[in-house]
N, C-alpha and C positions, 0 to 999 in steps of 0.2 A: 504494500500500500504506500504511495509516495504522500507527501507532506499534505500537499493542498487535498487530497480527499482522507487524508486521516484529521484536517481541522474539520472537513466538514460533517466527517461523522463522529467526531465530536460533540462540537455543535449543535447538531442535532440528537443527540444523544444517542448515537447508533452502536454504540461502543462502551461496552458491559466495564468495570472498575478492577478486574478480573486481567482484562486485556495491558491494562495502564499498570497495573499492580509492580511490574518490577522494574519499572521506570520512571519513580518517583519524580527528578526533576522536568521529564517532559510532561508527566501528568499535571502537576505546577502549571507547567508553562503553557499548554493545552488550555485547563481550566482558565486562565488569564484571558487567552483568545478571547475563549468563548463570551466571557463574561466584555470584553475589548468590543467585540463584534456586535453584541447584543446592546448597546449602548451607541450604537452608528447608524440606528435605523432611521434616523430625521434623513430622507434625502436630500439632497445640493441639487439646485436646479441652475444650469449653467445656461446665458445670455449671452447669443451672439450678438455684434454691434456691424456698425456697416463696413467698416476695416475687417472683419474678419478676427475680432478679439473678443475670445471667449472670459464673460464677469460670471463669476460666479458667486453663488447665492452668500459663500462664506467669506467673500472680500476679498478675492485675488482674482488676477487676471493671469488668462492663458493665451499661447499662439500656437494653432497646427497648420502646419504647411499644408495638409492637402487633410478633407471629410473634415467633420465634426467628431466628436469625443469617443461616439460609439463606434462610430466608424474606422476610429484608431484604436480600437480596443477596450478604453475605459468602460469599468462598470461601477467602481468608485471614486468621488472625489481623491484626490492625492493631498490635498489638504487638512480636509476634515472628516475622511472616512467614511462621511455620507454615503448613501446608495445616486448613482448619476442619472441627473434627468436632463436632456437639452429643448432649448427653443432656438434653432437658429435663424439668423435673420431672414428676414423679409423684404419687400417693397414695402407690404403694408407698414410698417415699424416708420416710413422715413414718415407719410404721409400721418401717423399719429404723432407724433413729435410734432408734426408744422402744425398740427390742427391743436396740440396743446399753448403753441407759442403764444 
């Protein structure tokens, strides 16, 4: 079982105390995850702008040279853990902006 599906069957609880039993410090460390992971469900909703600069919900900005965040692979903020949601820009976006001004 490699890493990333032994966090998530952790995680999930798939994985009896039995299994973890003679590896106390990864059992630790595991637990931490889980408890890490379970505390990052607010997800990030990241905002493109007409430059092509992704704002995100948690106050940083981002640049991808080519797609949007899913499209590069993100499924969570790298900031704040969050689960990733995008709205990328639009036309409609410039036309609310002037209709705010």
């Amino acid at each position: 079982m490699n890493l990333p599906d032994l966090i998530n069957a952790v995680f999930y609880r798939q994985i009896d105390k039995e299994t973890l039993a003679g590896n106390h410090a990864t059992a630790r460390l595991l637990h931490g995850l889980r408890e890490e992971i379970a505390t990052k469900t607010k997800p990030c909703n990241w905002r493109q702008d007409e430059d092509g600069v992704w704002d995100t919900e948690c106050n940083n900005l981002f640049i991808l040279n080519e797609g949007g965040p899913t499209f590069n692979g993100f499924k969570f903020c790298p900031y704040c853990g969050g689960s990733l949601t995008e709205t990328p820009y639009t036309e409609n976006d410039v036309q609310r902006t002037n209709e705010t001004k």
